[in-house]
N, C-alpha and C positions, 0 to 999 in steps of 0.2 A: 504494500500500500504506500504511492508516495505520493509528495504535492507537488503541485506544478510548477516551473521554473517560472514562469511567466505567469504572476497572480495578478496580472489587472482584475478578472472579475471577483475575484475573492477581497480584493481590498476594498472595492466597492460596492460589496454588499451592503445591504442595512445593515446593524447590528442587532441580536436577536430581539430587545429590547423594543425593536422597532417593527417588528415581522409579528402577524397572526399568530393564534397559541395552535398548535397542530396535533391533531387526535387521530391515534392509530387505535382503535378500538376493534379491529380484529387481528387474529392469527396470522388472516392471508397478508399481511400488512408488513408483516414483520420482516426486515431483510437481514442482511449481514453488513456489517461497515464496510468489507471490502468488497467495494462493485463496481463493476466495469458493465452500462445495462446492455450492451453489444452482447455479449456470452449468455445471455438469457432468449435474446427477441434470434439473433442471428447464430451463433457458432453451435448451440446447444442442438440445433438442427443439424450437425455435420457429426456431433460425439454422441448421438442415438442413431445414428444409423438411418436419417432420411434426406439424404445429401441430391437421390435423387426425385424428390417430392419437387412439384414446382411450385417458386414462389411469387413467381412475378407472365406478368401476361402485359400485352397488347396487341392490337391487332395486327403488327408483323412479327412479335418474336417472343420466345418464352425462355426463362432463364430460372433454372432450378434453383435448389438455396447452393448445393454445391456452386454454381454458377457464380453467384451473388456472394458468397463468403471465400472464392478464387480471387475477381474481380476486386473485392473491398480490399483483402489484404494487399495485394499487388500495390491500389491506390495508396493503402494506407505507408509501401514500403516508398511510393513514391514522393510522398510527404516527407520523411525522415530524412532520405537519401539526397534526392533532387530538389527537393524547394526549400529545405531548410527549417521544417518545421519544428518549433520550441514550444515544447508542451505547454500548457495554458493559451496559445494563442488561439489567437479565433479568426476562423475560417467561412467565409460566405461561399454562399452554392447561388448561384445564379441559373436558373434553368427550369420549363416545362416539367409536369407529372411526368417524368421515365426512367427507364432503368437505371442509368445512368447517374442521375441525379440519386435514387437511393442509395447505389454504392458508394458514390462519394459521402452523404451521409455515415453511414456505418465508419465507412474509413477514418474522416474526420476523427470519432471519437475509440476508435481502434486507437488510434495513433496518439491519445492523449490531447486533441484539441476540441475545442469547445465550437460547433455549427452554429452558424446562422445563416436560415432559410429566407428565400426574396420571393417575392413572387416576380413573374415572368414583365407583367405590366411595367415596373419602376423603372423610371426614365435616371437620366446625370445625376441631376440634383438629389432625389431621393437616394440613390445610391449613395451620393457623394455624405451625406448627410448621416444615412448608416454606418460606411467607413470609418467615419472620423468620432461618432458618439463609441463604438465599439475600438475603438482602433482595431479595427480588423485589418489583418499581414499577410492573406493569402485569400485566393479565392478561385473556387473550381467556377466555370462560366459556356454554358454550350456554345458555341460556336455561332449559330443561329442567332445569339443575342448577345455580342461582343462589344458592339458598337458603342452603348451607351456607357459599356462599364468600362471601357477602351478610354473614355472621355472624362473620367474620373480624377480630378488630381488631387494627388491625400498624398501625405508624409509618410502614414502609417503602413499604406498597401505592399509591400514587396515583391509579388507574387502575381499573376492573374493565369491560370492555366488551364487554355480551352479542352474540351472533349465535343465531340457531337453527337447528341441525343439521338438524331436518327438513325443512327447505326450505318451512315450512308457513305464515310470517310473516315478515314482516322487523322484526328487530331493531335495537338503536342501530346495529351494526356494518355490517350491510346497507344501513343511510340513509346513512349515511357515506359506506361505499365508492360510492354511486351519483352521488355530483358529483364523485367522483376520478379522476385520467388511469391507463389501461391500462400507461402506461410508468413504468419505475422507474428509475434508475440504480442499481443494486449498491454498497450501499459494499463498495470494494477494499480490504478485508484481507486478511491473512495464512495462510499454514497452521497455522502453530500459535498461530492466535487462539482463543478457547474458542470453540465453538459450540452446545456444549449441556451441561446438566449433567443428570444422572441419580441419583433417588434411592437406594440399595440396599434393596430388600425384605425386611421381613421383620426389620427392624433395630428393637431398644427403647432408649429412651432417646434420645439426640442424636443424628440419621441422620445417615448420612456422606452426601457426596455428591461425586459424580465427574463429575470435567473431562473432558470432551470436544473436541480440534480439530477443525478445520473437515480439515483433511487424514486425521484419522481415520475421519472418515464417508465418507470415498472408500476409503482403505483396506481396508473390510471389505468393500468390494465388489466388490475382487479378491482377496479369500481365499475366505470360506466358499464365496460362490454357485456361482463359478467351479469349486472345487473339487468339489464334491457336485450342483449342479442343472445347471451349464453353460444357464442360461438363453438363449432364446431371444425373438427380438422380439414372438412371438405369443402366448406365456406370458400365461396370465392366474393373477396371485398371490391368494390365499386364506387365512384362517385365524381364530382366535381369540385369540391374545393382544392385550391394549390398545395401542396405540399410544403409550403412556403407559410402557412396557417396551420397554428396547432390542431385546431379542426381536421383539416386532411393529412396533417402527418398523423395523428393519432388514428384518427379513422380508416385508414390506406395504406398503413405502413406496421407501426406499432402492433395495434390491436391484429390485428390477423397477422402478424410473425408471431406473436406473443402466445396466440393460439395453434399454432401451424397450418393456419390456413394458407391462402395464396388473394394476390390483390389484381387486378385488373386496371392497369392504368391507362389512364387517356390526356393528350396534350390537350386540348382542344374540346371540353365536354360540352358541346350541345346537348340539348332534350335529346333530337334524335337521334344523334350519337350514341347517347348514354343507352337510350332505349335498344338501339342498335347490339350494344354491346351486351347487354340482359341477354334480349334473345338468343347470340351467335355463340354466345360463352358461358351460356344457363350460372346466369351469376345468381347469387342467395342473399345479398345486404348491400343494398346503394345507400349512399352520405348523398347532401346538395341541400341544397337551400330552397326555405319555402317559395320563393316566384320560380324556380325550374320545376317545383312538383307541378304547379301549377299549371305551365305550359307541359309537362311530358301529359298531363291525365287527359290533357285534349286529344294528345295524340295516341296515347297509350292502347286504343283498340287495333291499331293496325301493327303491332307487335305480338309476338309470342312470349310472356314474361311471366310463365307458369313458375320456372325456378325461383321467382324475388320470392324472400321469406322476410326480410325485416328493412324497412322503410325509415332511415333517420332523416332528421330534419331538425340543422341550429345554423348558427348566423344571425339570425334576424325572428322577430315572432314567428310564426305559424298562424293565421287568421285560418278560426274553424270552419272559415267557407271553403279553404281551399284541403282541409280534412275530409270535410264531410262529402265534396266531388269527389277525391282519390278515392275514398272508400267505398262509395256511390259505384266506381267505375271497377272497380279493381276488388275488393272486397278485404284488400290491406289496410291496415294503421299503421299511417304515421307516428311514428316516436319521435315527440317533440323532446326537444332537450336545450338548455342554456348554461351555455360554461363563459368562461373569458380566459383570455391567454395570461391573467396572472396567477390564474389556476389551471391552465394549460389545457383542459377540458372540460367536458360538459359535469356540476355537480348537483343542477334539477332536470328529472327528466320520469319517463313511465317507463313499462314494459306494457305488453299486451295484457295482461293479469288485471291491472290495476289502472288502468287508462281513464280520465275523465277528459273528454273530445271537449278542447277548449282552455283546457287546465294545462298548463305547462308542466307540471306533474311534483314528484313529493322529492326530497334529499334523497339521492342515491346514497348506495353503500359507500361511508368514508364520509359522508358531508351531513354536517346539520345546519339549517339557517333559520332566522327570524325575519320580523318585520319593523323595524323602528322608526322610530320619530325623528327630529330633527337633533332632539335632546339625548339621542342614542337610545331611548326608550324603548322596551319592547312595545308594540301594541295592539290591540283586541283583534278576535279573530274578522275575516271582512271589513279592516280597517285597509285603508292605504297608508304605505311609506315606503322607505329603505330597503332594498334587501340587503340583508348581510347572513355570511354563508364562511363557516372554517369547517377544515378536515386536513385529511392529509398533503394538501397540497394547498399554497398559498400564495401571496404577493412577494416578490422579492425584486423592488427597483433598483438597477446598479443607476450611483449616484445621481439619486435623483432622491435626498431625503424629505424634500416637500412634499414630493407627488404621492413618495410612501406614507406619511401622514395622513394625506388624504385617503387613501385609498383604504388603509387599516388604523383603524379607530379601535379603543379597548380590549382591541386582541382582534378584531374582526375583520372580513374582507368586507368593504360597499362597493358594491359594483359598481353603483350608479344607475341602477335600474329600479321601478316602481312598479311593486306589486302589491297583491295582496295575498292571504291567507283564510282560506274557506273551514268553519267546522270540523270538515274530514284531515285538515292537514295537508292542501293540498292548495298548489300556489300556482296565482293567476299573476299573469302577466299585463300591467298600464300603461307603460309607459317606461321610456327610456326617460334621465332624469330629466333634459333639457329637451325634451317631445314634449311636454307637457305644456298648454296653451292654457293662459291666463285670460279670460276676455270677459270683461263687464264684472267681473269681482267671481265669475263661473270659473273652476277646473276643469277641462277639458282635453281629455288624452288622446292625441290624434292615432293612436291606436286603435280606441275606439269608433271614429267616426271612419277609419278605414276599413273598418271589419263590420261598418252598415253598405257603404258603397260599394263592395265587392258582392254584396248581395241583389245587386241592380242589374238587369238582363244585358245592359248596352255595355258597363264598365269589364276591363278588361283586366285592368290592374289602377292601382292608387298610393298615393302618397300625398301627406297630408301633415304641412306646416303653417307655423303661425306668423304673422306675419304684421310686423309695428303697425298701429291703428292711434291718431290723437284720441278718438275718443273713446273706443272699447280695451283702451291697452291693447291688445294683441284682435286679427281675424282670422279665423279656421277659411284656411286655402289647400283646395284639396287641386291634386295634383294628375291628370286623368289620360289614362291610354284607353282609349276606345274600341271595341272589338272591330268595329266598322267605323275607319276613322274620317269615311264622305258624311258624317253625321254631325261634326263637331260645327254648332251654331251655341248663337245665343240662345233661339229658343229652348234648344234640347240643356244649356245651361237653367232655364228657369225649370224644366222640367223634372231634374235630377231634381233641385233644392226644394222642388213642392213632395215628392217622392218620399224627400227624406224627411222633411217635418212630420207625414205623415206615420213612418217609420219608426222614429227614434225621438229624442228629447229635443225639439223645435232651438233649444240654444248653445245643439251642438251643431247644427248644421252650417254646411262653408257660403260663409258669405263671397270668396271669391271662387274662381274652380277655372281651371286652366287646363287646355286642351294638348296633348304632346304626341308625337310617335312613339318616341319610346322614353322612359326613365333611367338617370343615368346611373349607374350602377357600379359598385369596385368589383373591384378581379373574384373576391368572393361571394357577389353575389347582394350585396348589402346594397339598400337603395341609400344615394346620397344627397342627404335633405338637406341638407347643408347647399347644398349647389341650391336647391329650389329658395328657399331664402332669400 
């Protein structure tokens, strides 16, 4: 067990002081100090003897775990050898869902460095701005997307060494690894050595970013899955968020190695794509976000998607209208779930057992939460406030001791989201903290007024922001894609808003309402209201 030569993110931790109180209240929870989570998720599949079980898919190529733990080592020998790498640094991965991109994952932390995953979308600046908050000294980058990381200029970078995802050339990284040995030896660290750090989404100004241990990444892999999918070895995992999002690394990578299943990756996940890939590869558990269920259930009769067994769904709410079509169509349930990347996964969610259609569902195994006030107060059941949620995995800002205050209050994680808690113990979702529209001394959660519009025959999709008014403080402005968008008049605007007074509470209705093609959206699928504003 050693420590790493290069402790930037260890000195930059919080200090515990400052971090969530963390509860391992089961058995399965329990690990060893010395761990390296690589020899669990990946190598543990080569010393039982199913080396040639496959782990990874797409639609031109299939790579066993022997495959993937040849490849990783190789990568990982090329880190050491050729680029220079000093344990503790930290390494970005720049590249699409593929194979590719996992092994260098793996390798990264084979090799004793700490990942950081990008998604594919991030332009100069964002990259440049990652670089320099991480000092990140290497970074693996496919080929295909060089250009902007090419354009990067950091003191800290050393390093930039392409591969090409499409398996279509070899790159510097591919020459490399072909005079390299298939074997590696693991550096032997610790459990609560970082393993990876993660951006938060969606963040202006100086991102924060969160620590992650190597004992964390096993951790969630006996909460969520276990609880909700109960994975099994012949699972084949599926979906569309980037890998670059703890959402899809856990969902796509983690949890089905951690199971022995195998994952099915796709650069480029459309609906029909995805659905595509259901049928040709009888997949068993797609990930994605509720506005792609949404569009796949339109399309979903013209496929064969007898294999899907379990349907997740985080990122963003789940509006029960778009529950109650999937269901309608398909005779699945959506597992909704809500994590955040300072707890690296989902820690409210349902299985089929226990589902209430609408509920974002109860603490999963490893997590408990409450509802408080502004006073940090717990409060009555069907009240609104705060959530706040600890277990075994928490907030951990590298230097950023303000935002950590925020974020963990008396031991707790605040997400910054506003729910509520029903009788059964079972938690609804309001509002994100600043979705919350103030107008005429009314609260009004544009959550809610989109989950009445969505139930209107013409609307397609909606978003729905407040927007400065002199006299009601704020006006609910809803934001509107049209199934048939030769329809979009003023009339068909007074139309909706008489619709909807008749509908719902007449003083949540959008005094303004705006017609669009489409809503603009981040790489994981999150509508950004922020733009609409």
């Amino acid at each position: 067990m050693k420590q790493y030569q290069d402790n930037f993110a260890h000195l930059h931790l919080p200090e515990k002081q400052f971090q969530p109180d963390y509860s391992f209240n089961h058995s399965d929870f329990e690990l060893d100090n010395s761990l390296n989570c690589v020899e669990r998720l990946l190598d543990i599949h080569i010393k039982e003897g199913r080396g040639k079980t496959i782990a990874i898919r797409t639609f031109d190529e299939t790579w066993t775990f022997q495959d993937l733990y040849d490849k990783s080592n190789q990568i990982a020998n090329v880190l050491i050898d050729d680029l220079g790498l000093v344990t503790g640094n930290r390494v970005l991965i720049r590249s699409a869902n593929n194979p590719m991109f996992v092994a260098c994952w793996f390798a990264i932390l084979k090799a004793g460095g700490i990942g950081v995953s990008t998604m594919p979308l991030l332009r100069e600046k964002e990259l440049e701005t990652i670089i320099e908050s991480a000092e990140i000294t290497h970074s693996f980058c496919d080929i295909r997307l060089e250009e902007a990381l090419s354009s990067v200029k950091s003191s800290y970078l050393k390093s930039v060494c392409t591969f090409d995802g499409s398996n279509e050339t070899k790159s510097e990284l591919e020459v490399l690894m072909a005079s390299k040995s298939k074997e590696f030896r693991n550096f032997p660290t610790f459990s609560e050595a970082v393993s990876i750090i993660g951006f938060t989404s969606g963040t202006t100004g100086l991102p924060k970013m969160t620590a992650h241990y190597h004992k964390d990444i096993l951790l969630i892999c006996e909460a969520f899955p276990k609880y909700a999918l109960q994975p099994k070895s012949d699972d084949i995992f599926t979906g569309s968020p980037p890998l670059g999002f703890t959402f899809g690394l856990g969902g796509l990578v983690l949890f089905p190695f951690y199971y022995g299943a195998s994952t099915f990756l796709i650069e480029k996940p459309s609906p029909e794509v995805l659905l595509k890939a259901i049928e040709d590869f009888k997949i068993t558990i797609c990930f994605t976000a509720p506005t792609a269920w949404r569009i796949i259930t339109t399309k979903v009769n013209e496929f064969n998607i007898s294999s899907l067994r379990k349907c997740v769904s985080a990122g963003e709410n789940l509006p029960l209208k778009f529950w109650e079509d999937w269901f309608s169509a398909t005779g699945l349930k959506i597992i909704d779930g809500i994590g955040a990347t300072e707890l690296l996964h989902i820690f409210i969610s349902s299985n089929e057992e226990n589902m209430k259609p609408g509920a974002t569902g109860l603490p999963i195994r490893g997590y408990e939460a409450k509802i408080i006030d502004e006073n940090g107060n717990e409060v009555k059941n069907n009240e609104i406030g705060k959530l706040a949620v600890r277990g075994i995995t928490g907030c951990k800002y590298l230097n950023r001791l303000d935002k950590q205050a925020e974020y963990v209050q008396n031991k707790w994680n605040i997400t910054g989201d506003i729910f509520k808690k029903d009788d059964d113990g079972y938690y609804w979702f309001i509002a994100r903290g600043d979705d919350m529209i103030i107008s005429s001394g009314y609260n009004i959660a544009a959550i809610e007024v989109e989950s009445v519009l969505l139930t209107h025959d013409a609307i397609l999709e909606c978003a729905v922001v407040g927007i400065p008014d002199e006299n009601r403080g704020m006006l609910v402005c809803a934001n509107i894609v049209l199934k048939n968008p030769d329809l979009a008049n003023d009339d068909l605007v007074k139309t909706i808003q008489d619709w909807f007074k008749q509908v719902a509470a007449p003083y949540k209705y959008p005094r303004i309402i705006r017609f669009h093609e489409v809503l603009p959206k981040t790489e994981t699928g999150k509508i950004q209201r922020f733009k609409l504003k």
